[in-house]
N, C-alpha and C positions, 0 to 999 in steps of 0.2 A: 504494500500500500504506500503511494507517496502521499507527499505533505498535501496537496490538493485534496485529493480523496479523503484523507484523515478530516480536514479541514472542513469541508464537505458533510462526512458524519457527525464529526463534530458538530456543526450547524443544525443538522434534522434532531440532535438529539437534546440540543437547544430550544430548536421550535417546539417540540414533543404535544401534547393534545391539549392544552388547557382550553384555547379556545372552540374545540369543538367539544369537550366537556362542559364548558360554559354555556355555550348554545342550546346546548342538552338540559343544562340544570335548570335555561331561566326561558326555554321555547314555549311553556305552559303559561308564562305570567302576562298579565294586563300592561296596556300603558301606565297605569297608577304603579301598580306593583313593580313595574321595574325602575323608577323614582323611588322606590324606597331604600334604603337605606338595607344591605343584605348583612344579615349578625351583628356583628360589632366591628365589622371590615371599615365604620366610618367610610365608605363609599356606597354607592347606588348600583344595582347590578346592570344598568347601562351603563355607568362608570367601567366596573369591573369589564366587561365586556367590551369596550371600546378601547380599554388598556391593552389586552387580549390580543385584541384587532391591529393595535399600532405594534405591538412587539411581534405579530406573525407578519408583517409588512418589511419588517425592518428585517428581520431575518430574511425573509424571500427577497429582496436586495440586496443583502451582504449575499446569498448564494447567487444571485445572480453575478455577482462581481465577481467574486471567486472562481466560480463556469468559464468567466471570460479571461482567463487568467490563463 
């Protein structure tokens, strides 16, 4: 395995499922209920989810960078 491939793995194991875990956890709630506030996370499960969203984004750009390498 070279450093790309490593590099590579390394990245998808970074990404790994939270966001479609999240999708899963909050695909049943209302618009109200995902304004609320989810446990004591002090965030909104839109919150939560949209964090989700930005850090599987930034990953699929860093591998895309890495691909073209």
């Amino acid at each position: 395995m070279n450093n790309k491939e490593l590099t590579l793995q390394a990245l998808e194991t970074v990404r790994g499922d939270d966001l479609h875990r999240a999708r899963a956890a909050f695909a049943h709630l209302s618009d109200q209920q995902m304004d609320q506030e989810y446990g004591v996370s002090g965030k909104t499960c839109r919150e939560i989810l949209a964090g989700y969203e930005e850090r599987e984004k930034a990953v699929r750009d860093a591998t895309a960078w890495v691909e073209a390498l």
